[in-house]
N, C-alpha and C positions, 0 to 999 in steps of 0.2 A: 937905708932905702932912699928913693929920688923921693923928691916931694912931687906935690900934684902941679906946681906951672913946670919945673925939671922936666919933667915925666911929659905934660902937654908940650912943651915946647920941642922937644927931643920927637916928639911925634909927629910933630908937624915937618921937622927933618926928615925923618923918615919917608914919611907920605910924600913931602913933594921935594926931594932932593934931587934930582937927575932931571925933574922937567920945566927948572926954571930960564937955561938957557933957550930951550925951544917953547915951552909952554905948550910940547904935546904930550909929555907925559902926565900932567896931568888930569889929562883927557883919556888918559886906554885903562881901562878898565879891569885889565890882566894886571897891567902892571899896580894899580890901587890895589887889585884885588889880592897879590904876592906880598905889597906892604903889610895891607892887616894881617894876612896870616901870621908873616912873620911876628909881628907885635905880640898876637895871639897866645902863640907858641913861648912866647918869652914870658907871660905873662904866667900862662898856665905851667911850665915847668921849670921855672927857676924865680919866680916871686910869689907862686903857687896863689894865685889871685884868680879863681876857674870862673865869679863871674863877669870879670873886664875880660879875661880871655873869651869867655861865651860870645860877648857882645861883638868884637870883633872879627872874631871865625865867622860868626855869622855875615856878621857887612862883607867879607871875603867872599863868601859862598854868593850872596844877593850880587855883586858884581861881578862873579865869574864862577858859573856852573859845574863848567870844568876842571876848575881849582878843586882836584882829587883832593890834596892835602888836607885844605879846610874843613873838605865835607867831612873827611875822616876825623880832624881834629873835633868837631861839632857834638859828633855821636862819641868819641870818648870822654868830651865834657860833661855831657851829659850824663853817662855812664857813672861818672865820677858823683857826678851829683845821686844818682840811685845810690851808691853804695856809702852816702853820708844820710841821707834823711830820704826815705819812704814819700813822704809828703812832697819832694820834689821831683821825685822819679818821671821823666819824662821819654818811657822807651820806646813810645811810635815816632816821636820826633829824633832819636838817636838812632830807629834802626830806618826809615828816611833817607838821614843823610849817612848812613852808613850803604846804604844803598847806590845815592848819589854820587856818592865815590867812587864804587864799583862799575856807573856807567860812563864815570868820564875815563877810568880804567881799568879796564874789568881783568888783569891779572894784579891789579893788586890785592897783593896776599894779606899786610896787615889788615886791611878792608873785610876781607872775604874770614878773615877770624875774629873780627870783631863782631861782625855779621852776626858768626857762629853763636858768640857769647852773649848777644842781644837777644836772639833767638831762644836761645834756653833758659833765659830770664822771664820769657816768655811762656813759659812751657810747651813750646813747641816745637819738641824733641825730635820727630821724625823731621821736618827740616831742618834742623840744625845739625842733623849727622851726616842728610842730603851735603849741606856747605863742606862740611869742614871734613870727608869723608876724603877729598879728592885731592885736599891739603898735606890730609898726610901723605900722598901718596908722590907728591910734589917736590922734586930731589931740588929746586931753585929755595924752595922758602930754607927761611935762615934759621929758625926755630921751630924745629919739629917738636918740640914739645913740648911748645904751648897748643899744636897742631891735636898731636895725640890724647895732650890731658882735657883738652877742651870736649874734644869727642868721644873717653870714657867717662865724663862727666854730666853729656848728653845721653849715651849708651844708660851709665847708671842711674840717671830720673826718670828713664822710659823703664827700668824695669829689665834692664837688661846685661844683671852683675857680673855674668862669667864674659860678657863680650869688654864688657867696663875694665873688670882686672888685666882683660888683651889688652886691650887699649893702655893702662898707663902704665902699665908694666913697660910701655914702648917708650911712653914719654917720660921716665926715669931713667932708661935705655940712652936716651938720645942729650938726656942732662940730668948728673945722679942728684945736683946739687937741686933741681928744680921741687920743693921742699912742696907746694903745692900738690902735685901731681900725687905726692907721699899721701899726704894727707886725705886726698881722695879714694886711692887705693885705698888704703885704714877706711874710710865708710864704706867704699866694695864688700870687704870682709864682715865687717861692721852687720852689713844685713844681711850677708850669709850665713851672721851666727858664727863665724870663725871667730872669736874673742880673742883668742891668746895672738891670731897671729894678726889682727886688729890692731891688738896695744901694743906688739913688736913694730908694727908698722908707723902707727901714728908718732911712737916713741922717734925711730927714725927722722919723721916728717921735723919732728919740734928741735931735734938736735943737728938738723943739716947745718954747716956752718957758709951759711948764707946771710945775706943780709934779710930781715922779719922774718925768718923761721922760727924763731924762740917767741915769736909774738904771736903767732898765729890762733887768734881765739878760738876761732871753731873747734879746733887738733882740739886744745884743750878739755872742751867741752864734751868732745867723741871720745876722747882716752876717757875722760871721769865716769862715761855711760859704761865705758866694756868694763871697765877697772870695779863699776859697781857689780857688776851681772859676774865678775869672776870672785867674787865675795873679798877684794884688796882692798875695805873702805879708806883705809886711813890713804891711801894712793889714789882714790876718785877724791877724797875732800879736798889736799893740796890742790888738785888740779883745777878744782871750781874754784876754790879760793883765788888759786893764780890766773882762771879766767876772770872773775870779776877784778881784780887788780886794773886789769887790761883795761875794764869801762864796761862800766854798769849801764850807760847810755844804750848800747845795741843790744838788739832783741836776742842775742846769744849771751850776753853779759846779765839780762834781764834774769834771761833764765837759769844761770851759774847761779846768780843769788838766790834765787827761788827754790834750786834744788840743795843748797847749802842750808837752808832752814831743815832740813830732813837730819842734819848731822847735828843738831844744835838741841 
């Protein structure tokens, strides 16, 4: 890895490389404001450092409104940070500038799904099927199903399983490998009380040969509930065993342990 003057000095190339012959690049504010993203971006996905990326998506955003990218990048740092510790969860400021991206361009699609997935963090399900309803329906986006899963995922918190199993029945449809999508279909089932075709499902989800499907805690955790309730124990205790493996840290791993004291 660069050290910290490496790393500053390489920065300050960045920042002001192109406007030392005129010394007006310096001065435009798009253009500062395309350097820190870019920094941003490098930071946050390939030295996976989300708060010096935080900080300077943000200086992006502060000099240039309209830098979509930023604001997008902002609200998935953010996002990032929810889905690490609770206590840093910051989703009015994520869904903000996921907003803010959507007004400097308002068909952006990754925007308008991440919108989506802010939104039902929020639990607030009926606009978030509002977003992401019209997505799927959007022959341009390049991932329909992140489109579809995201919206039987919203479908199924509102309470609404048989439109949920439409729903990602579509977005397996559209990528078999998309190992997520599985795994939600399996809690569709899950709360219909389908069991057996719950743990065929989840089963699925955890074997797709994708990159973290075999990691997928939750799957875990939702196989070992139906696996208990179809009287298979000795196939729910592996399974909480092999969620707790995963990390005892999150409040699903919390609970793998917890319900693994019952086998003990």
């Amino acid at each position: 890895m660069m050290n910290s003057r490496l790393f500053a000095f390489a920065l300050s190339l960045l920042v002001g490389c192109g406007a030392a012959s005129t010394g007006e690049g310096a001065k435009d504010p798009e253009r500062i404001s395309e350097s820190e993203y870019d920094v941003a971006r490098d930071l946050w996905m390939r030295r996976s450092s989300p708060r010096q990326a935080l900080d300077h998506a943000l200086k992006a955003v502060e000099l240039n409104e309209e830098n979509a990218d930023a604001a997008h990048l902002v609200a998935l740092i953010y996002m990032e940070f929810c889905s690490r510790n609770t206590d840093e969860c910051r989703l009015a400021e994520a869904e903000k500038h996921a907003r803010l991206a959507l007004k400097a361009k308002s068909d952006y699609r990754e925007a308008t799904n991440t919108l989506g997935v802010i939104l039902i963090h929020q639990k607030r399900y009926a606009e978030a099927i509002k977003i992401l309803k019209p997505l799927t329906e959007d022959i341009l986006y390049q991932t329909p199903e992140n489109a579809w899963g995201n919206l039987g995922w919203a479908q199924l918190e509102s309470g609404a399983s048989d439109a949920a199993i439409d729903s990602l029945r579509r977005s397996i449809a559209a990528q078999p490998l998309f190992c997520v999508g599985l795994y939600r279909l399996g809690l569709a089932y899950e709360k219909k009380r389908e069991d057996a075709v719950a743990a065929e499902t989840l089963t699925r989800a955890l074997e797709t040969p994708a990159p973290g499907c075999n990691g997928l805690q939750d799957a875990f955790a939702a196989r070992a509930r139906v696996e208990q309730r179809l009287g298979n124990a000795d196939s729910a205790r592996a399974d909480l065993e092999r969620c707790a493996e995963l990390s005892r840290k999150t409040q699903t791993g919390k609970e793998c342990s917890s319900m693994l004291q019952k086998f003990r």
